[in-house]
C-alpha positions in Angstrom: -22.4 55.1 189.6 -24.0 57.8 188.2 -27.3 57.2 186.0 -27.0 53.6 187.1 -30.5 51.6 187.8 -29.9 52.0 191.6 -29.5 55.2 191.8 -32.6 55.6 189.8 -34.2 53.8 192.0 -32.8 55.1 195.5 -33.7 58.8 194.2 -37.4 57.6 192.6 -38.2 56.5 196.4 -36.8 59.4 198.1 -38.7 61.6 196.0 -41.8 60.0 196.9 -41.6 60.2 200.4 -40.6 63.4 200.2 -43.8 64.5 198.5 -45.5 62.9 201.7 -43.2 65.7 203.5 -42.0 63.0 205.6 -37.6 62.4 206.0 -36.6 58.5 205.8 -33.3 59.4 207.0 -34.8 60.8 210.5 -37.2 58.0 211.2 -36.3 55.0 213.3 -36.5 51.5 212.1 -35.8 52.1 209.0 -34.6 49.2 207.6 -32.6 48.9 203.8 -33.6 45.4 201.9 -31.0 44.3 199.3 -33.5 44.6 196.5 -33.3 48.7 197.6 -36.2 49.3 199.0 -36.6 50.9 202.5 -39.6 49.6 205.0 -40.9 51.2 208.2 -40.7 49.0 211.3 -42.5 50.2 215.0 -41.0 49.6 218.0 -42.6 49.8 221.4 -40.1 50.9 223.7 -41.4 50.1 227.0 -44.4 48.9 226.9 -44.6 46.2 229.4 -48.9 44.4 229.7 -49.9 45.2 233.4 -50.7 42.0 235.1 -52.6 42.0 238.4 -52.2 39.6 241.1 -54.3 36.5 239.9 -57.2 36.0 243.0 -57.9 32.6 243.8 -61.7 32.3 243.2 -61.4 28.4 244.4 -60.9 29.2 248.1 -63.7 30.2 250.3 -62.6 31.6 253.6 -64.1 32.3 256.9 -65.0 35.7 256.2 -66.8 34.8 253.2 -68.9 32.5 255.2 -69.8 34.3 257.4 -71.1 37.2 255.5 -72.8 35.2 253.2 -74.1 32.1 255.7 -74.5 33.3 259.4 -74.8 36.8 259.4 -78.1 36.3 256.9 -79.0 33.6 258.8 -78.4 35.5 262.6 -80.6 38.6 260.3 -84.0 36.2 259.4 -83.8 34.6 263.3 -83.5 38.0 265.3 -86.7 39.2 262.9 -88.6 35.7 263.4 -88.4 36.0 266.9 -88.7 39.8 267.8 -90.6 40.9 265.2 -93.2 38.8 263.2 -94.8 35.0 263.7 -96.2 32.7 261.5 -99.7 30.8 262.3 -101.9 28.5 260.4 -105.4 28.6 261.0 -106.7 25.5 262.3 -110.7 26.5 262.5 -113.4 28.9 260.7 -114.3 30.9 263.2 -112.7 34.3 261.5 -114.0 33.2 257.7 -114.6 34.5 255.3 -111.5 36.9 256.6 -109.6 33.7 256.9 -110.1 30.2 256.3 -109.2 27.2 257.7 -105.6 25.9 256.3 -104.7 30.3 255.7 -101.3 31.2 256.7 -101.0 34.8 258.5 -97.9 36.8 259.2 -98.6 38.6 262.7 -96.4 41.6 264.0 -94.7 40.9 267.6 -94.6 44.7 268.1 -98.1 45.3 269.3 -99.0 44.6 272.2 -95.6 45.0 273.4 -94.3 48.3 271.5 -97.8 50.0 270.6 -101.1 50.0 271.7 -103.9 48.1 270.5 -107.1 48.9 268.9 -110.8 48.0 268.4 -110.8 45.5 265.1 -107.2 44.5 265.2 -107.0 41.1 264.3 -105.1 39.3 267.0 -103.4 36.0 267.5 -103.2 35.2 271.6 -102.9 32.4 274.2 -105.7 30.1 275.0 -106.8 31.8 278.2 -109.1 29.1 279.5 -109.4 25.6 277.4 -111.3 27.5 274.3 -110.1 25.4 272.0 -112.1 22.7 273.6 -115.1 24.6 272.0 -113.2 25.4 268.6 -115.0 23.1 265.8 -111.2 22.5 264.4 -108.2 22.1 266.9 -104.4 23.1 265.3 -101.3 22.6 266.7 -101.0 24.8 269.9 -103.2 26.7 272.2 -103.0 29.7 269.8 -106.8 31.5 268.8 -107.4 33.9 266.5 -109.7 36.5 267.1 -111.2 40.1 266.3 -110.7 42.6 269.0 -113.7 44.2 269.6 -113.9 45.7 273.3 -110.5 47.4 275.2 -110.4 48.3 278.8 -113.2 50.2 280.0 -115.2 49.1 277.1 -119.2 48.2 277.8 -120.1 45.7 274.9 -123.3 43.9 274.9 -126.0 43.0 272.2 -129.6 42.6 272.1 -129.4 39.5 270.5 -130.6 38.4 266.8 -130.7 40.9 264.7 -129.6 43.7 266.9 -126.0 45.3 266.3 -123.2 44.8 269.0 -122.8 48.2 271.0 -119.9 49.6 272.6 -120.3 52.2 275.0 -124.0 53.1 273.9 -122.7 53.4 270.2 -123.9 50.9 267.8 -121.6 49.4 265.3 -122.0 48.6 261.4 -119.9 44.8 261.3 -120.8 44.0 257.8 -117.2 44.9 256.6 -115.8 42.1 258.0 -119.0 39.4 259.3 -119.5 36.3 257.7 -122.4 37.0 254.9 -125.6 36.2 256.6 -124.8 35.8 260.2 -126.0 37.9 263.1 -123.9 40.1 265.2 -124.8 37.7 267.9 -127.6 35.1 267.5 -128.0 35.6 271.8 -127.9 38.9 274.3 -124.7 39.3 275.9 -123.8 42.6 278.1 -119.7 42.2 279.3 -117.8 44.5 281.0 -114.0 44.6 279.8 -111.9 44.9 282.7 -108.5 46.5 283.3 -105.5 44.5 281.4 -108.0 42.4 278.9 -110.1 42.6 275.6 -113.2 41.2 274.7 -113.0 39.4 271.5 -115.1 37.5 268.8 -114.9 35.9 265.4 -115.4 37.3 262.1 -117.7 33.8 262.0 -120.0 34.7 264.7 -122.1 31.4 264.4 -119.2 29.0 264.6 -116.9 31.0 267.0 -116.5 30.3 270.4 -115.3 33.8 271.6 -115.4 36.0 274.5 -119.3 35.7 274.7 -119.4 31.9 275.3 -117.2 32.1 278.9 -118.4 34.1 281.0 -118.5 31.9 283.7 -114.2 31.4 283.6 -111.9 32.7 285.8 -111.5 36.2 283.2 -115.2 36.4 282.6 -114.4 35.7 278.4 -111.7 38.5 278.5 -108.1 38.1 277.3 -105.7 39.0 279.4 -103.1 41.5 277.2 -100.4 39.4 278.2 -101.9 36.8 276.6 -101.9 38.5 273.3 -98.5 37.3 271.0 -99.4 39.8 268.4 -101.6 41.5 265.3 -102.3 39.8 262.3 -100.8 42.0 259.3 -101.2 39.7 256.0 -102.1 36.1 255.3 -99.8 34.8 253.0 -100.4 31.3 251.2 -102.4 30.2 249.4 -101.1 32.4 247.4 -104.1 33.3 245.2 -105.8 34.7 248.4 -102.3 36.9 249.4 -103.1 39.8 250.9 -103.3 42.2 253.9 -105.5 41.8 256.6 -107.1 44.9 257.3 -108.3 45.8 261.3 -111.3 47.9 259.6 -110.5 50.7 262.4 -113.0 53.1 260.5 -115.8 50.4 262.0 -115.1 51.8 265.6 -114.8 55.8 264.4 -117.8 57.1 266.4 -117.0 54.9 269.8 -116.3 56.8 272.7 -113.2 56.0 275.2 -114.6 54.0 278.1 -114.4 54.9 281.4 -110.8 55.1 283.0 -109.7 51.6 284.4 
């Protein structure tokens, strides 16, 4: 009825939406109440949550194991045995470079992939019982050496006091020598032949190298077959990790020997 209270109050609520310029009567969901008053309600209309397939986290196939078990495990093997070794130093005949108990990491690729060179540290075969004369034996016939002379190579000393010489050229050790040890406390004059070094310890007075067998069957020379590889770093104990350097700038001003 005209002028009655719900009227009143219908046309009161129209008005005020309209001064928000917005139109009840074209919006959906709107719903009446029986006291009169309207109310807005929002539908989603289609809107469906996405689910993706649920994985199953609790099964571990053959695939996974085998990326994440053998083909890591295939990885460190193929490098252990073609590319680097592992040695413990049983004596002191290389200290202070090394000492006795050191761990070393050696590369396999030299001798077999690149040449080798005067001061390379390198780990080889026993080549004639040496390790009789070693003042500690290890596990192995494995020695540990500096190479001094290559193929070709005249090396010889005058004996305390006097610097090793190779080819003529004297040499300035004390780099690498043991603090207050001679070159070579005896004279020593050695021909390196073709296929085999001359080598001595970085210990010269407790080292029984290349200058203590000259009467085997290789004169005190390594064969290069003989040779398993160059030591690159020594790592454990691990407050003495570090690399092992060949000090090649020793052996700068040393000519090429003669042709083998």
């Amino acid at each position: 009825m005209p002028g009655s209270g719900t009227e009143f109050s219908r046309d009161e609520w129209i008005v005020a939406i309209a001064d928000h310029g917005v139109d009840p009567t074209d919006m959906p969901g709107r719903v009446v109440g029986t006291d009169g008053r309207d109310s807005l309600v929002r539908r989603r209309k289609g809107a469906h949550r996405k689910t993706s397939p649920k994985h199953n986290n609790d099964s571990f196939s053959f695939r996974d194991l085998l990326i994440w078990c053998v083909v890591p495990f295939v990885a460190v093997l193929l490098v252990r045995i073609f590319l680097i070794g592992f040695y413990v130093i049983p004596s002191g005949s290389m200290r202070d470079t090394i000492e006795i108990g050191d761990r070393v990491i050696t590369s396999k690729l030299t001798p077999k992939y690149f040449d080798l060179k005067r001061g390379d540290i390198v780990v080889f075969h026993d080549p004639a019982n040496w390790l009789n004369q070693e003042t500690t034996r290890g596990k192995g016939d494995y020695l540990i050496k500096r190479l001094i002379g290559l193929p070709g190579d005249v090396v010889e000393c005058g004996g305390a006091g006097q610097p090793v010489k190779i080819n003529g050229v004297a040499i300035d050790e004390t780099s690498y020598i043991k603090s207050g040890v001679d070159p070579s406390s005896f004279s020593f004059r050695v021909e390196v032949t073709a296929g085999h070094i001359f080598v001595m310890g970085d210990n010269r007075a407790s080292s029984a190298d290349s200058r203590y067998h000259q009467d085997d069957g290789d004169h005190g020379l390594v064969p290069i077959d003989n040779v398993v590889g160059v030591g690159l770093m020594r790592y454990w104990p691990l407050n003495r990790m570090s690399f092992l350097s060949s000090h090649h700038d020793v052996f700068k001003d040393v000519p090429a020997g003669k042709a083998q």
